[in-house]
C-alpha positions in Angstrom: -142.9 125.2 192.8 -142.3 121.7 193.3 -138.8 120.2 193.7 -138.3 117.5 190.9 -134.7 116.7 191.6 -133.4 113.1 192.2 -131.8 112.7 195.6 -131.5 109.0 196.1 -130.4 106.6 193.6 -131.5 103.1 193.3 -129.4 100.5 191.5 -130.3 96.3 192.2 -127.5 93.8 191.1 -127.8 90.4 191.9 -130.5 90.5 194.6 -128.2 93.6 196.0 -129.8 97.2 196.4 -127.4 100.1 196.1 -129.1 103.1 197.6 -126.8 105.9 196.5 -127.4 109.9 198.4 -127.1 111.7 195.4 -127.7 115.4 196.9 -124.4 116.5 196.2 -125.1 119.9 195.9 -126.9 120.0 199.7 -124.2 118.4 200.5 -126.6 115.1 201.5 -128.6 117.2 203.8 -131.5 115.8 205.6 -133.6 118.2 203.3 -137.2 117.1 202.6 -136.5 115.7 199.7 -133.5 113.7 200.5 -135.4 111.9 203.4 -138.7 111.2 201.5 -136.9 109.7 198.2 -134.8 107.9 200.9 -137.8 106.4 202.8 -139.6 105.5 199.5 -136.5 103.7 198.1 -136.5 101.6 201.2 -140.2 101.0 200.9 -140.0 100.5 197.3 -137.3 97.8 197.6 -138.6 94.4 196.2 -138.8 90.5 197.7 -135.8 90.1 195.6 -133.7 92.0 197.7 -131.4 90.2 200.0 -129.2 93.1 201.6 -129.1 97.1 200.9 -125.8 98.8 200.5 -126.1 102.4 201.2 -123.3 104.9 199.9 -123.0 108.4 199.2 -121.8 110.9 196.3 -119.7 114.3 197.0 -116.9 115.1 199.2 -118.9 114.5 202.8 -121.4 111.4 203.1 -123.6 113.6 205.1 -123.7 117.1 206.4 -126.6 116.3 208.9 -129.3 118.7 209.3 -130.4 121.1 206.4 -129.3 124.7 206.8 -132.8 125.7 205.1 -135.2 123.7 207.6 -132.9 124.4 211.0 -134.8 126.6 213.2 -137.8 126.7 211.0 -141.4 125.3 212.1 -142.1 122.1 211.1 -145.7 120.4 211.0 -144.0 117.0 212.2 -140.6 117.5 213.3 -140.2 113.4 213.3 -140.4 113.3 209.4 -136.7 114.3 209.0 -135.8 111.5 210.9 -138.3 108.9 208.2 -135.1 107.7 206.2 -133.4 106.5 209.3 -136.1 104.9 210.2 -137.1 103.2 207.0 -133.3 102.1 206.9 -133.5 100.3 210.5 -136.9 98.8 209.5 -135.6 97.0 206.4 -136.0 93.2 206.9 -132.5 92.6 205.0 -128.8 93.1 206.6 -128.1 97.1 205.6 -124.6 97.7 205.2 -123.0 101.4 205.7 -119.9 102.6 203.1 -119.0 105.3 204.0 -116.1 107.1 202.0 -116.3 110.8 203.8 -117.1 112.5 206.8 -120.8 111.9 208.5 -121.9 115.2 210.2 -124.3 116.3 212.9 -127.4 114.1 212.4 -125.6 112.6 209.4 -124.0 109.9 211.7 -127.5 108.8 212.0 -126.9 106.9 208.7 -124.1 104.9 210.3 -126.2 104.1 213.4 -129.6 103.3 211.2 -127.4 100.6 209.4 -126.5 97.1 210.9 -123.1 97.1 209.9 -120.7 99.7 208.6 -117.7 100.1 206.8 -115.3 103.2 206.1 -112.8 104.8 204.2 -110.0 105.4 206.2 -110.4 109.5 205.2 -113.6 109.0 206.8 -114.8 111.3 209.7 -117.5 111.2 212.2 -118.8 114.5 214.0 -121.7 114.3 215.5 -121.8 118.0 216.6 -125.0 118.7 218.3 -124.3 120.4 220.5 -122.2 123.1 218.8 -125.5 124.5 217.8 -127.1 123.8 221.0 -129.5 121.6 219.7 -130.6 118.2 221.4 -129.9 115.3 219.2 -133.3 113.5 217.9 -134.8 110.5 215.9 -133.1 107.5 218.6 -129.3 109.2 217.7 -128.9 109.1 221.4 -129.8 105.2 222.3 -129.0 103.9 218.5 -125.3 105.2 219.4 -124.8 103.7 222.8 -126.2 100.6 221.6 -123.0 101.0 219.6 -120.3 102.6 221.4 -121.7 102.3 225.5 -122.8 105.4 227.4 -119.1 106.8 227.8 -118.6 106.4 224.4 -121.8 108.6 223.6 -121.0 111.1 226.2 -117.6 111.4 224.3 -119.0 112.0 221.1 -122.0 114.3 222.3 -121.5 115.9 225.7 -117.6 116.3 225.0 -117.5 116.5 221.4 -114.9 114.1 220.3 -114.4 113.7 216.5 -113.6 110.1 215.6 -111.5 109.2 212.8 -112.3 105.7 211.1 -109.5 103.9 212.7 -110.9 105.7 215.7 -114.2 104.6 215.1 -113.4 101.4 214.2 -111.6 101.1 217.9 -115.1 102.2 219.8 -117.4 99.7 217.6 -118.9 102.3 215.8 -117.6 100.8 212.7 -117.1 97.0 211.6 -113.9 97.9 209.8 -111.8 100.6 208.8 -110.2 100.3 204.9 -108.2 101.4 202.5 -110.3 104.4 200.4 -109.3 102.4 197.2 -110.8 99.4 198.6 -114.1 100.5 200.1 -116.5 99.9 197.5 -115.1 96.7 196.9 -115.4 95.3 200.6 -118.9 96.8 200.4 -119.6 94.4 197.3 -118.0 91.2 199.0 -119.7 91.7 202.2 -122.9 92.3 200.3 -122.8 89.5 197.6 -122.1 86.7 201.0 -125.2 88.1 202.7 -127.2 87.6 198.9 -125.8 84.2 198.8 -127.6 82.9 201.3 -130.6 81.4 202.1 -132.6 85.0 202.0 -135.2 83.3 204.7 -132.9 82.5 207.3 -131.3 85.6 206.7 -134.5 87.6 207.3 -135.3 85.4 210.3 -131.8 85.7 211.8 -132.1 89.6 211.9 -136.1 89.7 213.0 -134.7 87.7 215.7 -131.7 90.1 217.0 -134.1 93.0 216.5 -136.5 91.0 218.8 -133.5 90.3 221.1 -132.4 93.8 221.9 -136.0 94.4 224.1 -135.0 91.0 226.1 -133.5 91.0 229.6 -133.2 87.7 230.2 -131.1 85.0 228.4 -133.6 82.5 229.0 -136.0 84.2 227.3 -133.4 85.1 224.3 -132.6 81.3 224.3 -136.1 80.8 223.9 -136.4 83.2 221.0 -133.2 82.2 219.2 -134.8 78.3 219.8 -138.1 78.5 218.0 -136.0 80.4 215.0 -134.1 77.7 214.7 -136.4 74.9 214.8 -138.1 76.6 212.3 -135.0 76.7 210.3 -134.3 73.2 210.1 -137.6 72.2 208.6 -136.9 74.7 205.6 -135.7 72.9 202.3 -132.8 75.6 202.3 -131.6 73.7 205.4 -132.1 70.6 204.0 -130.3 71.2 200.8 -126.9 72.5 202.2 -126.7 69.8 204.7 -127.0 67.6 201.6 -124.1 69.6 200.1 -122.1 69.7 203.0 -122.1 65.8 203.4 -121.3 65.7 199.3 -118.3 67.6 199.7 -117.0 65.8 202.9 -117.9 62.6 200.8 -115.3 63.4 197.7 -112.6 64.5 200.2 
């Protein structure tokens, strides 16, 4: 029988998308389900769309892998791994709330997000290893891209547990807050990135994707140069240099 149950919710407010894991009762699992309405939200996410907020209902953001599908055959054992990738793939800054612990392959969500901010009740486990499986889906270089290669063999190898303030510490998170004042800091952060111009935006973060595969700062300089150039003939350019010379004109 086919599962009709809604696992992702969708909300756009003011060229904002709130993708919401709604799976409360599996705990946010990566469960079938879960992962495909994830990677369709992401997919499904208009032009209009300047950044993506991505939160979580229930008392832990994610539990990681699905206790159903763990151990069990799998036709493609990548297509777990589908939301995280459709979140990294989004062309718009994706920003991480997280208000309760991320678990196992649930830190994956943290990692699949450009920036991220927590609750200070806020936990991250990535436990692998404690059922002697091999992390999968990029956890491995997505996380020392984040915290370094001690840092990961903390987390994974050794099995260190990282509080927000913690986290915070390493660079795995942006910044550690208040729980009352999460969802708020989620909704400033979010409403400065859709206040801007959405095509430099875009460009900006095509162009630090680009980066990361670049050895050379010549070449980066390079990269970063033609973005830029090509910014400065866009009217958004032109109009906020107009601005800017306005308000230094009525000081």
């Amino acid at each position: 029988m086919a599962d009709d149950r809604t696992a992702v919710l969708v909300e756009v407010e003011d060229h904002v998308a709130w993708i919401t894991l709604d799976d409360v009762r599996r705990r946010n699992s990566l469960n079938p389900v879960l992962v495909g309405q994830l990677a369709e939200a992401c997919a499904g996410l208009g032009r209009d769309v300047r950044a993506v907020v991505l939160r979580a209902n229930g008392p832990v953001f994610s539990s990681g892998g699905d206790m159903d599908a763990l151990g069990a055959p799998a036709d493609d054992p990548t297509a777990v791994y589908q939301g995280f990738d459709a979140l990294a793939a989004l062309p718009v800054p994706v920003l991480a709330a997280v208000h309760a612990p991320m678990i196992g392959a649930g830190v994956s969500f943290a990692l699949a997000c450009d920036v991220v901010v927590a609750a200070r009740s806020a936990t991250f486990d990535p436990r692998f290893l404690d059922l002697a499986i091999h992390p999968g889906g990029g956890h491995l270089w997505r996380m020392e891209q984040r915290v370094g290669r001690q840092g990961t063999a903390a987390m994974v190898l050794f099995g260190d547990r990282l509080t927000a303030e913690e986290a915070e510490r390493r660079g795995l998170i942006w910044r550690c807050v208040e729980d009352g004042e999460l969802m708020d800091t989620a909704r400033r952060m979010a409403a400065r990135v859709a206040g801007r111009s959405p095509d430099a935006v875009r460009r900006a973060k095509a162009t630090m994707r680009l980066s990361r595969s670049l050895t050379d700062p010549r070449m980066a300089a390079g990269v970063e140069q033609i973005a830029q150039d090509w910014s400065m003939r866009q009217p958004a350019f032109t109009d906020a240099v107009a601005a800017l010379r306005e308000r230094v004109r009525r000081r």
